[in-house]
Backbone bond lengths (Angstrom), bond angles and torsions (degrees), N, CA, C in turn:
res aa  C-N    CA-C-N  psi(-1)  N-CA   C-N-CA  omega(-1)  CA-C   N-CA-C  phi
1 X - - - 1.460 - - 1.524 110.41 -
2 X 1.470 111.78 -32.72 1.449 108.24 -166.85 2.149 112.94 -84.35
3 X 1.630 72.02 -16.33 1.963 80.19 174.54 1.212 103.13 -78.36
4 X 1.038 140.25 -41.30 1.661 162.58 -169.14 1.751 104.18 -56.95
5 X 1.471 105.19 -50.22 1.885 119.81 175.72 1.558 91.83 -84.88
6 X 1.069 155.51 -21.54 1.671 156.45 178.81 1.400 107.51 -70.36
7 X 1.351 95.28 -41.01 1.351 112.67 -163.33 2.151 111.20 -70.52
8 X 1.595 78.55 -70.06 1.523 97.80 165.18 1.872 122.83 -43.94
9 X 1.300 100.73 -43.76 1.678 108.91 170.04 1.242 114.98 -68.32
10 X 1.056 114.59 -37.07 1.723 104.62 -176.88 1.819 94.55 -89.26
11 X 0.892 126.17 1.85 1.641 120.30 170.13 1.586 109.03 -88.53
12 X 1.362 112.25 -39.04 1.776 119.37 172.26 0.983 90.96 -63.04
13 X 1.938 141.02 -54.69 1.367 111.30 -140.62 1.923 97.97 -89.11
14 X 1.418 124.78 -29.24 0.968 107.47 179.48 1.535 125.46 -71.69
15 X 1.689 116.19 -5.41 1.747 118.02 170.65 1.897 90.08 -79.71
16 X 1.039 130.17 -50.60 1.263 119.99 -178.02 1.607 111.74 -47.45
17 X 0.954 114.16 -60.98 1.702 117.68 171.67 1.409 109.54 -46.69
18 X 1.004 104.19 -53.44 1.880 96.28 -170.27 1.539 102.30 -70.65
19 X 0.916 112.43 -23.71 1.695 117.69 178.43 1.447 121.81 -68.55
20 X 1.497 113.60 -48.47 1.601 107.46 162.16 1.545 104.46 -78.84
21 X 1.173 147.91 -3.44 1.319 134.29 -174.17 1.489 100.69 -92.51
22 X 1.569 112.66 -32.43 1.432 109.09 167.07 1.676 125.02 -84.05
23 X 0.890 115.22 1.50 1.991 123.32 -171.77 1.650 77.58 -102.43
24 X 1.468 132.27 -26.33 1.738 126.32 -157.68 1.813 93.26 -74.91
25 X 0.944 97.21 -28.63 1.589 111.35 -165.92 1.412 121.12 94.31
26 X 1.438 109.05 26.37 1.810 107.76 156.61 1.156 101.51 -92.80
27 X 1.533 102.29 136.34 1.443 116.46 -168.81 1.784 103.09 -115.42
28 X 1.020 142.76 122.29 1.467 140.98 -155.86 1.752 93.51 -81.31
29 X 0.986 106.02 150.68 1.192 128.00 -173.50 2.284 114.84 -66.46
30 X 1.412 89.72 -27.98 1.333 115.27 172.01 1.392 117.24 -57.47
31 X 1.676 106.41 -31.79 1.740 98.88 171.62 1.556 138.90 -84.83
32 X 1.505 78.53 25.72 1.691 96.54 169.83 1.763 105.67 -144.63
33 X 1.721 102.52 20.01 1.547 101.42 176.87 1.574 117.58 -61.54
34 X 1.578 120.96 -13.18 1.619 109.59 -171.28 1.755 87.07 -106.82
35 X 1.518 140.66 10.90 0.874 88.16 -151.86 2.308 88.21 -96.09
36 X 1.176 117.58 -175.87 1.408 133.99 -163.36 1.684 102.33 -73.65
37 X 1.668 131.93 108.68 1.058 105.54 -175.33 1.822 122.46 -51.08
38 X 0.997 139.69 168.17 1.521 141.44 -168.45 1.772 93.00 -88.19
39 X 1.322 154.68 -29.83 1.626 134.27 152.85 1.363 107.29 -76.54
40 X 1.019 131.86 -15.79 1.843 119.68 154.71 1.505 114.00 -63.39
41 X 1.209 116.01 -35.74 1.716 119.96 -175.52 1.346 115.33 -67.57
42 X 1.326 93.71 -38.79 2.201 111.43 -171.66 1.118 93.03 -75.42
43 X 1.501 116.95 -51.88 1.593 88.20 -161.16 1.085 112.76 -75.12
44 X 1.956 138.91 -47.25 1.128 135.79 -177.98 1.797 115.77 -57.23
45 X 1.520 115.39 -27.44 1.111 126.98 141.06 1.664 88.93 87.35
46 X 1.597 97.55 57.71 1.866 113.72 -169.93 1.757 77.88 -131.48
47 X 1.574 96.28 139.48 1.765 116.47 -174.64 1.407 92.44 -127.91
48 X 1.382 112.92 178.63 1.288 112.18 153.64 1.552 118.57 -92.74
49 X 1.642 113.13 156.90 1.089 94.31 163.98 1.811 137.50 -70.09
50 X 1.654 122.55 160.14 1.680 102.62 174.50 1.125 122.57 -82.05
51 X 1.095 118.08 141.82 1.564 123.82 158.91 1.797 111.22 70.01
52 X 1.544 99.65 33.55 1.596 113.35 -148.53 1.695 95.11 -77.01
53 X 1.586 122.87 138.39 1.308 101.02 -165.25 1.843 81.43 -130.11
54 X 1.077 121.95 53.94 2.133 100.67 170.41 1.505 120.84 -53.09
55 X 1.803 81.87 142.31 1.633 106.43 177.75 1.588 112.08 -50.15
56 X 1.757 104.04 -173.05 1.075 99.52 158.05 1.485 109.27 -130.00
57 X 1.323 121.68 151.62 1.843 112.63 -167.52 1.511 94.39 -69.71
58 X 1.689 96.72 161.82 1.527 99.60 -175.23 1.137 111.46 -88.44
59 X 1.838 130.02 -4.23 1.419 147.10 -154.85 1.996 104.89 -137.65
60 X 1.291 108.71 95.33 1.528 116.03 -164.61 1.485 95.73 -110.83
61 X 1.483 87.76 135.30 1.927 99.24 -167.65 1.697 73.05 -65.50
62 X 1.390 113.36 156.35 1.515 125.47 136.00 1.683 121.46 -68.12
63 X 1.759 115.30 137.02 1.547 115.16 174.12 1.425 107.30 -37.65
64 X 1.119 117.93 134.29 1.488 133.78 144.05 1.583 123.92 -39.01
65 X 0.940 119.47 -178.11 1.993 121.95 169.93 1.919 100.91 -86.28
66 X 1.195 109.64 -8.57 1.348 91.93 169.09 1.172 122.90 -118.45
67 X 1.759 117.20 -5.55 1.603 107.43 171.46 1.810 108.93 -86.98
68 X 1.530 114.62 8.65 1.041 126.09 -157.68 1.608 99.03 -95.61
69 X 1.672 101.00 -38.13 1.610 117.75 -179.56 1.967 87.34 -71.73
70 X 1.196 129.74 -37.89 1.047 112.45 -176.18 1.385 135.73 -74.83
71 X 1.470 100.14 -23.15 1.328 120.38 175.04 1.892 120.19 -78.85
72 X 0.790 69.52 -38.22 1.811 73.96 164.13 1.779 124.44 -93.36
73 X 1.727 99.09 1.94 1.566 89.55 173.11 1.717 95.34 -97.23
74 X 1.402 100.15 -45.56 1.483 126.23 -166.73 1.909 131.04 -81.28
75 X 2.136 83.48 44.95 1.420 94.01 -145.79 1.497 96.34 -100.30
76 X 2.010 137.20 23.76 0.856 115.96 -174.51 2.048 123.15 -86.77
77 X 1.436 93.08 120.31 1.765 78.34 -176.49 1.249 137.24 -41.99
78 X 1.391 114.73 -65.23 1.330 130.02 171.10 1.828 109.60 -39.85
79 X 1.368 115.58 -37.82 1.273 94.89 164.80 1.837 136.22 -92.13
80 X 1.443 83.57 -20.67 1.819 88.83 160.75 1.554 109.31 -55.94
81 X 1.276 116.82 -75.87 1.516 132.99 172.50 1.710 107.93 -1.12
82 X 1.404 96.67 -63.92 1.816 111.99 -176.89 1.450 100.45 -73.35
83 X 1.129 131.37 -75.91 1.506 115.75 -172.18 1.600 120.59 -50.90
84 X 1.529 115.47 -11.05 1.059 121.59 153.87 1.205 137.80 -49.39
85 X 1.270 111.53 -63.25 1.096 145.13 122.67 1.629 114.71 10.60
86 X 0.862 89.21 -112.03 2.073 104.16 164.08 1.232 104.65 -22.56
87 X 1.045 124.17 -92.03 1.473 125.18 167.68 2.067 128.20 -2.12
88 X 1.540 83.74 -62.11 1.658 85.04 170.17 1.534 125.68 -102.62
89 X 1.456 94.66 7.34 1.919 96.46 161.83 1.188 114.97 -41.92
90 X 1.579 118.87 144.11 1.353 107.54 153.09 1.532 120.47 79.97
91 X 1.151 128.97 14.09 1.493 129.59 -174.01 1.175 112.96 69.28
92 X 1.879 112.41 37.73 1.521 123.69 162.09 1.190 110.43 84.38
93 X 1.659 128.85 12.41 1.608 134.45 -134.05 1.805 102.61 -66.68
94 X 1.742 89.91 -46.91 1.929 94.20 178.39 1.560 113.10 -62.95
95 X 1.348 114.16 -20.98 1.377 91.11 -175.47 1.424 108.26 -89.68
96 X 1.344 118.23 -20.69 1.702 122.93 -171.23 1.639 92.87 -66.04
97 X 1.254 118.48 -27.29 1.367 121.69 -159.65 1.716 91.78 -77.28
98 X 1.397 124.71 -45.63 1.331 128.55 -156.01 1.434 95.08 -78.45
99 X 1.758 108.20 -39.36 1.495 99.17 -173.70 2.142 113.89 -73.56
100 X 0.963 102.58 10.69 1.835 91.84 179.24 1.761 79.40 -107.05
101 X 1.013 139.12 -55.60 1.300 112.98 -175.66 1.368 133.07 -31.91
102 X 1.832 92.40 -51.29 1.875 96.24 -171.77 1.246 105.73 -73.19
103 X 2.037 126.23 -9.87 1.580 102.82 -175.97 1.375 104.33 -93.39
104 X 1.708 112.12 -12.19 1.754 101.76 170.73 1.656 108.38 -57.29
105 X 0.721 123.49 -18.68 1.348 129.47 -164.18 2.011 136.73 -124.97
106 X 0.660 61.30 -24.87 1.790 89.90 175.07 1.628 124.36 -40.94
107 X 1.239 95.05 -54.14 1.490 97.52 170.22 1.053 129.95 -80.36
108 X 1.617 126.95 -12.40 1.004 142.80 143.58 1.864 124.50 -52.16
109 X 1.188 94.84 -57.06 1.903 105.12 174.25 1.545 101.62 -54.84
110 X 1.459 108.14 -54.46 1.709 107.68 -167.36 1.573 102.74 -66.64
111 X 1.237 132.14 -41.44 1.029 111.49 -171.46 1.546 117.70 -70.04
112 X 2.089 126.09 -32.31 1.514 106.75 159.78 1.464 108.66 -48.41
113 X 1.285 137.33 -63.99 1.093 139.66 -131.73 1.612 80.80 -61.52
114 X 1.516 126.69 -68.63 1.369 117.33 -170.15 1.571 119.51 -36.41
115 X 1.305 114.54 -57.14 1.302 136.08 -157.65 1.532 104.87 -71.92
116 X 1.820 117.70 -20.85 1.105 104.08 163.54 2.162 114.02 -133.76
117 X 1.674 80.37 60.88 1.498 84.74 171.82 1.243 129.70 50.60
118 X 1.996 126.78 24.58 0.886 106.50 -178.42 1.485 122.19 -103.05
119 X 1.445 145.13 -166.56 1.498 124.98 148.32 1.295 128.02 -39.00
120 X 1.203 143.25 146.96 1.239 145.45 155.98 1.312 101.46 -47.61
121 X 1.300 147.13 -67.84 1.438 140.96 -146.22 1.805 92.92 -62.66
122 X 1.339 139.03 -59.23 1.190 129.11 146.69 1.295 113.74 21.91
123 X 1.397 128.38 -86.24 1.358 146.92 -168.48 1.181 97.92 -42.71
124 X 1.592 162.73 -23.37 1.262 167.15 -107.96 1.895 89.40 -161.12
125 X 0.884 115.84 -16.35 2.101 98.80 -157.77 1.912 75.15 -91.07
126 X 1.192 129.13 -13.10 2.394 98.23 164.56 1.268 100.82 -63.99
127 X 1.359 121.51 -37.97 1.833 117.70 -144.70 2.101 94.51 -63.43
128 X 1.233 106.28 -41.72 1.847 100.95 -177.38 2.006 104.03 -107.50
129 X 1.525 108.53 11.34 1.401 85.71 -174.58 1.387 95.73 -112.25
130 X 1.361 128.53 -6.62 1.286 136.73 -155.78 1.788 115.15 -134.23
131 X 1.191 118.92 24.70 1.306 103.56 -158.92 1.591 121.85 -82.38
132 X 1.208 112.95 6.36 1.472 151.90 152.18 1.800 104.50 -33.77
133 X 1.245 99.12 -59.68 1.132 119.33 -151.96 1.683 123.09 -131.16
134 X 1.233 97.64 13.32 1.759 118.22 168.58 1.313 99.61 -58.58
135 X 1.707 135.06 -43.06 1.542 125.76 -160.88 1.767 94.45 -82.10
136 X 1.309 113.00 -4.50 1.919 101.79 147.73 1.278 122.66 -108.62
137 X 1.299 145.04 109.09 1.056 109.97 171.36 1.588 130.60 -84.79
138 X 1.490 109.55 -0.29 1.082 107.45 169.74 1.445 114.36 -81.16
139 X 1.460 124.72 -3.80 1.487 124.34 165.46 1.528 105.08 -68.02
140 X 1.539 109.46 -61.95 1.382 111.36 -174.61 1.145 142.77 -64.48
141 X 1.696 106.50 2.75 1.408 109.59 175.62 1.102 109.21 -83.49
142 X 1.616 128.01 -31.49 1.335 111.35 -170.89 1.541 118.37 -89.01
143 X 1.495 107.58 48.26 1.709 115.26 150.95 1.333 93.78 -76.10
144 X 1.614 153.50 -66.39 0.769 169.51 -7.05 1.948 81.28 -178.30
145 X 1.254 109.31 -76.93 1.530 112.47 166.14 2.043 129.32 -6.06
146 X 1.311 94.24 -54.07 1.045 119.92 161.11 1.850 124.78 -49.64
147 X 1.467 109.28 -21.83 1.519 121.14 -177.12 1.268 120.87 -112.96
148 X 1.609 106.39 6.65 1.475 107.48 -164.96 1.605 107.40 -93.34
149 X 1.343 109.83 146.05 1.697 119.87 -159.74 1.332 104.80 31.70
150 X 1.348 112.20 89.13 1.393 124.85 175.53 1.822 96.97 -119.19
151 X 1.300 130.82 -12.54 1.458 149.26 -125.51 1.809 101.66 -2.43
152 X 1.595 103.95 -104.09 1.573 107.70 -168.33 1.800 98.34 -110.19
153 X 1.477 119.03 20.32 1.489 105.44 -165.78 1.386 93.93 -73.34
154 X 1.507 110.56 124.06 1.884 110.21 176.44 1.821 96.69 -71.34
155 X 1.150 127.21 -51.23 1.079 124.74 -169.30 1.781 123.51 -42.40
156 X 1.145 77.42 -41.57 1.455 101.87 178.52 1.635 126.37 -53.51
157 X 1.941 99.68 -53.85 0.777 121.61 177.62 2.045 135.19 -61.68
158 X 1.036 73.05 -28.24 1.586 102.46 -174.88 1.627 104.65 -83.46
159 X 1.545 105.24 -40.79 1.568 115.96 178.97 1.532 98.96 -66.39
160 X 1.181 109.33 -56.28 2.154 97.99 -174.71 1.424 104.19 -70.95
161 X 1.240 141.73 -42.84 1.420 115.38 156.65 1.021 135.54 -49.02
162 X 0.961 142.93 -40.42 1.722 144.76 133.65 1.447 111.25 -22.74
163 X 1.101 130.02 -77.66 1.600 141.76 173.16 2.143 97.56 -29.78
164 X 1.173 105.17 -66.75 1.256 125.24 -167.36 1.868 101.74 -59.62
165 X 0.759 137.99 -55.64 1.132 151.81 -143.14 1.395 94.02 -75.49
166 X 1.587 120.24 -82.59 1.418 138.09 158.03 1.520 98.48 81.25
167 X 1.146 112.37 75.11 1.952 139.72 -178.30 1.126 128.62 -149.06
168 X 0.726 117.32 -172.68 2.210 128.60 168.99 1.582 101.94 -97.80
169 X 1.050 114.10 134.76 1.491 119.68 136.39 1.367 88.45 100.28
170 X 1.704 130.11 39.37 1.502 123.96 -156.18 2.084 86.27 -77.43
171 X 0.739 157.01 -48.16 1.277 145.46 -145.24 1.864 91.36 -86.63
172 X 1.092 140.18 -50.64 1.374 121.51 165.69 1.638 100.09 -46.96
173 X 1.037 107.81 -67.43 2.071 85.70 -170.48 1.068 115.62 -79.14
174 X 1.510 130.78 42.04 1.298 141.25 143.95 1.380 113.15 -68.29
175 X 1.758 110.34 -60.45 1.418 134.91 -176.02 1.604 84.55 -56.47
176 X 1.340 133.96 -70.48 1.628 115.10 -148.96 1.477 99.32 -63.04
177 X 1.433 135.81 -30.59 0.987 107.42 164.54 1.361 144.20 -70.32
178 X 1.345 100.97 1.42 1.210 104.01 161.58 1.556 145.03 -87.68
179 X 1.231 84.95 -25.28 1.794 116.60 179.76 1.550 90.28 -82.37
180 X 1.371 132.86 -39.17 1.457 109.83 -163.80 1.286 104.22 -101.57
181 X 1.346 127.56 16.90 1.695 132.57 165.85 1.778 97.84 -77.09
182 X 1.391 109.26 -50.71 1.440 127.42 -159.38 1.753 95.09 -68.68
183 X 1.336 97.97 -58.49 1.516 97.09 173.65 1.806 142.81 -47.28
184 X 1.695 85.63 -47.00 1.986 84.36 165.14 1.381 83.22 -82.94
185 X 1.290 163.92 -133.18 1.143 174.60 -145.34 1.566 98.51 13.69
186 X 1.427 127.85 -67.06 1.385 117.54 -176.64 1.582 121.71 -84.32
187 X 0.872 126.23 -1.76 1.629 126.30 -171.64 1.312 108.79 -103.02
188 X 1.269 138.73 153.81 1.196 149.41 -173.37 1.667 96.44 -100.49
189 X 1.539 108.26 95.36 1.455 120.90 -164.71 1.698 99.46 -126.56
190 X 1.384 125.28 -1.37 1.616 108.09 -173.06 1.356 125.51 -82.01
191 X 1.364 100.52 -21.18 1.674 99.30 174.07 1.095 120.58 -98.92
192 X 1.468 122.73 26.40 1.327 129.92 128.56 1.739 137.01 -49.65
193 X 1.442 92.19 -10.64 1.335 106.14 -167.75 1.825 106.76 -76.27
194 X 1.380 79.64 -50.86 1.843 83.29 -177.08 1.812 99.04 -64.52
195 X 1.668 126.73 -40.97 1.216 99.37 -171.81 1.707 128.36 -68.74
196 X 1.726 105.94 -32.49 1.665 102.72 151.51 1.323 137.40 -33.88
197 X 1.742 104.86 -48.65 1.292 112.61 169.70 1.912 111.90 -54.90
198 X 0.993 102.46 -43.22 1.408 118.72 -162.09 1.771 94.72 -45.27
199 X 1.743 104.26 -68.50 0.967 133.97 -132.53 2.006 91.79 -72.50
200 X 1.444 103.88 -41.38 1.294 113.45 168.34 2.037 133.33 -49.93
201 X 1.323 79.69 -14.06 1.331 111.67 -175.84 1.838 132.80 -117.12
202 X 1.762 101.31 -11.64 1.355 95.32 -165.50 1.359 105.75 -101.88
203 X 0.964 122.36 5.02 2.384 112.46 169.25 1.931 86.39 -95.43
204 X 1.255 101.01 141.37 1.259 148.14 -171.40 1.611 118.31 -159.13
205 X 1.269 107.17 140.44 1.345 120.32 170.16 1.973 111.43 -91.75
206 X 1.166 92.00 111.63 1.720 114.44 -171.12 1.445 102.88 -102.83
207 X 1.355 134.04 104.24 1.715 114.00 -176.54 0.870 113.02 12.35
208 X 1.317 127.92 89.11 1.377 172.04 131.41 1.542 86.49 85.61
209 X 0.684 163.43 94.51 1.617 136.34 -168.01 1.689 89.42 -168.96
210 X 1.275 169.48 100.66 1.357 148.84 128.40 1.742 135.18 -5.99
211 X 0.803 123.73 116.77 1.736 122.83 -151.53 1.117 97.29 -131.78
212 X 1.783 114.73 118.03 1.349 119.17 154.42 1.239 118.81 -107.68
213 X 1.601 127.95 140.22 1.325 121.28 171.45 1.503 108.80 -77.29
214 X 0.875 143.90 158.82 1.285 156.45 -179.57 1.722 125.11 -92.73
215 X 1.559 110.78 97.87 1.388 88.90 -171.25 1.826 122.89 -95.37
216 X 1.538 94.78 -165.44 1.725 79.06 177.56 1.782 110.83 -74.61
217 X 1.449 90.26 148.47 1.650 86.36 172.21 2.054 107.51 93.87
218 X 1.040 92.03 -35.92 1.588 86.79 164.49 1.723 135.54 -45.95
219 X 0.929 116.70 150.71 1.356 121.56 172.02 1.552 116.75 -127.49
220 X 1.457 112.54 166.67 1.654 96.84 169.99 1.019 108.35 -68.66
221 X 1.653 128.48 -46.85 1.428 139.14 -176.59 1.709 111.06 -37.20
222 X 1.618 101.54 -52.58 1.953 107.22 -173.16 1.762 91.21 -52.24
223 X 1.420 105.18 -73.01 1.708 125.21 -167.18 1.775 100.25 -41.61
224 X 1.200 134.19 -15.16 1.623 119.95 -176.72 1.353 77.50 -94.34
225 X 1.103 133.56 -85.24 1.747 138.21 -151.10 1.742 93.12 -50.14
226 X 1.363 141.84 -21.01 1.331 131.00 164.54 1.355 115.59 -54.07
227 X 1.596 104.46 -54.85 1.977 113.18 -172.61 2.108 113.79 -95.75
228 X 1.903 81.08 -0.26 1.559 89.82 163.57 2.094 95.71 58.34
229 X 1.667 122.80 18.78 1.250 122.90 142.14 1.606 122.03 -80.50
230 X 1.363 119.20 -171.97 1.653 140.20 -179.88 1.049 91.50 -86.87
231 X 1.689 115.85 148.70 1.355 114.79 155.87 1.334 123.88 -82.94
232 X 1.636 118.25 -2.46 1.508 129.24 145.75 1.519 122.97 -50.32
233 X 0.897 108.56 -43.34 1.722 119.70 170.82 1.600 117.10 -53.38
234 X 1.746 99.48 -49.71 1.305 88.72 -155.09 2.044 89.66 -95.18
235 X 1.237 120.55 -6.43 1.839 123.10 160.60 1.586 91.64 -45.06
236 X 1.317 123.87 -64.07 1.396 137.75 -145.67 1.544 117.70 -61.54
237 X 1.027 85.20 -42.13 2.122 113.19 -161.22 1.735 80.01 -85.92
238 X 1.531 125.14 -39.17 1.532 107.49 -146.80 1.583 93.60 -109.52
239 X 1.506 109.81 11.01 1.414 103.72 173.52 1.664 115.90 51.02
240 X 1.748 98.67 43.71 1.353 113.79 147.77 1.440 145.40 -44.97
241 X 1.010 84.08 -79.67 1.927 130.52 172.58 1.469 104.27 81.23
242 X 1.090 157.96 -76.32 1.688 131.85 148.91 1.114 123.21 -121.81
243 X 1.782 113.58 27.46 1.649 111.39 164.42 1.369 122.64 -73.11
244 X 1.140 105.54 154.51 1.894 100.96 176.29 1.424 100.44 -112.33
245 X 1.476 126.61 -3.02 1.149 112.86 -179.97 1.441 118.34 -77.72
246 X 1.656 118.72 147.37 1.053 134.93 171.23 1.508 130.11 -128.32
247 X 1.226 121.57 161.85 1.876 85.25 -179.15 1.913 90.95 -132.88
248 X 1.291 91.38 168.92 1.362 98.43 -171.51 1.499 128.13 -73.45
249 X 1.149 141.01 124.97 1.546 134.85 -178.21 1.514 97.51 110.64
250 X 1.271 131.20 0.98 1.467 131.68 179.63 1.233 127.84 -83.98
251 X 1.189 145.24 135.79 1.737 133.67 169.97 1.568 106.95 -61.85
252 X 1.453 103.04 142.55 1.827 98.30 162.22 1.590 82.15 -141.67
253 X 1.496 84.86 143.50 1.915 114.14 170.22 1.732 106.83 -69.67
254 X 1.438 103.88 126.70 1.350 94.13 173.66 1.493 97.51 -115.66
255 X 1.240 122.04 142.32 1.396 142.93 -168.20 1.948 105.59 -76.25
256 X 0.977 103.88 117.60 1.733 118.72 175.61 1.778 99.33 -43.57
C-alpha cells in the first residue's frame, strides 16, 4: 500500500513539474513528435491539406482500460488545452500529418495488438514512440513487445512507456498521447487515405508538360510554394489571365 501512495506522489509531483515547466513556456519537443519530417514530405511530395476542417463520427469507440489508465494520469488541462491546440493549427496540419503515418502502418500495429490481446488504443503508442522508424513498419511494431501481458497494472503501464519513450518532458508526451488516440479515434479521418495516396502520385510528365491534379482545399498560392514557381507562371502556362480560381479534381500545368 505504501509503494502504491510513493508511487501516486511522485506521479502528482511530476504533472506539477511538467505543468510549471509548460505555463514557463518550454514546450517539449514531443508536440511536434507525429508531425512528417519536411525531406520526407518533398520527396513523397504529401502536404497538408488547406483550411482542412474533419468531422467528427457520430459513433465514438469508448476509452479502453488503458486510455483510461491514461486519462487519469494524463489529466493536466492547461496542457491538454495547448497540445490541442497544436494539433488543430493550421487546417489540423499536425494531425493530418499523424493521420498518414498511422494508415502507413496501422494494419500492421492492429494486427500485433490483436494477435497479442492488447487494447486497441495500444496500436497508436509507434505513431509518437517510434517516429524514427514509421518508414518501416515492420521496424516499428516491435515497440509493441514491450506491452505484452502487462494486463490492467496502471503502474506498470506508465513505467514501460516511460522506459520506451526515453526523452524530456515524458509526462507532457503522455497527454499528446492521449489527445492523439482520441483524435484519430474521433474524427472522420479515413478518406484521407485515398487523397495521400492521390497526392503521392499526381505530378507526372504529360508531353513534356508537368501535371498536377488538384486537390480539395488547394489554392494556386499552396500549389506555387509546392513546385516552389510564381503564381504568375502558373496564370500564364494555365491560360488564366488573372484568376486564381481553380476547382478541385482538375489538372494544372506546372511550368519546368
Amino acid at each position: 500500500m505504501s509503494r502504491l501512495l510513493i508511487k501516486f506522489v511522485n506521479i502528482i509531483f511530476m504533472l506539477l513539474s511538467t505543468s510549471v515547466l509548460f505555463n514557463n513556456g518550454i514546450r517539449a519537443q514531443t508536440l511536434f513528435s507525429s508531425e512528417i519530417p519536411t525531406e520526407i514530405a518533398e520527396k513523397l511530395g504529401v502536404f497538408p491539406i488547406v483550411n482542412y476542417e474533419p468531422a467528427l463520427k457520430s459513433e465514438l469507440r469508448a476509452p479502453d482500460r488503458w486510455e483510461v489508465i491514461l486519462n487519469i494520469v494524463a489529466d493536466d488541462k492547461n496542457i491538454q488545452s495547448s497540445i490541442m491546440n497544436n494539433y488543430r493549427n493550421n487546417g489540423f496540419e499536425k494531425l493530418q500529418w499523424a493521420n498518414l503515418w498511422n494508415y502507413r502502418c496501422r494494419e500492421e500495429w492492429r494486427n500485433f495488438t490483436d494477435s497479442h490481446n492488447l487494447p486497441l488504443s495500444s496500436s497508436y503508442f509507434p505513431l509518437l514512440l517510434t517516429k524514427d522508424l514509421n518508414c518501416s513498419c515492420k521496424e516499428s511494431v516491435k515497440i509493441l513487445n514491450n506491452f505484452i501481458d502487462l494486463e490492467n497494472d496502471s503502474n506498470l503501464l506508465i513505467e514501460k512507456l516511460e522506459y520506451a519513450y526515453e526523452g524530456d518532458n515524458f509526462m507532457v508526451w503522455l497527454h499528446e498521447l492521449r489527445i492523439l488516440i482520441r483524435l484519430l479515434e474521433n474524427f472522420k479521418l479515413d478518406d484521407l487515405q485515398g487523397v495521400w495516396d492521390e497526392v503521392s502520385k499526381n505530378t507526372e510528365m504529360k508531353d513534356g508538360d508537368k501535371i498536377h491534379k488538384i486537390l480539395k482545399g488547394e489554392t494556386l498560392y499552396s500549389i506555387s510554394k509546392l513546385y516552389d514557381v510564381s503564381v504568375e507562371s502558373l496564370q500564364k502556362i494555365n491560360e488564366l489571365g488573372i484568376s486564381t480560381i481553380i476547382s478541385e479534381g482538375s489538372n494544372l500545368k506546372i511550368p519546368n
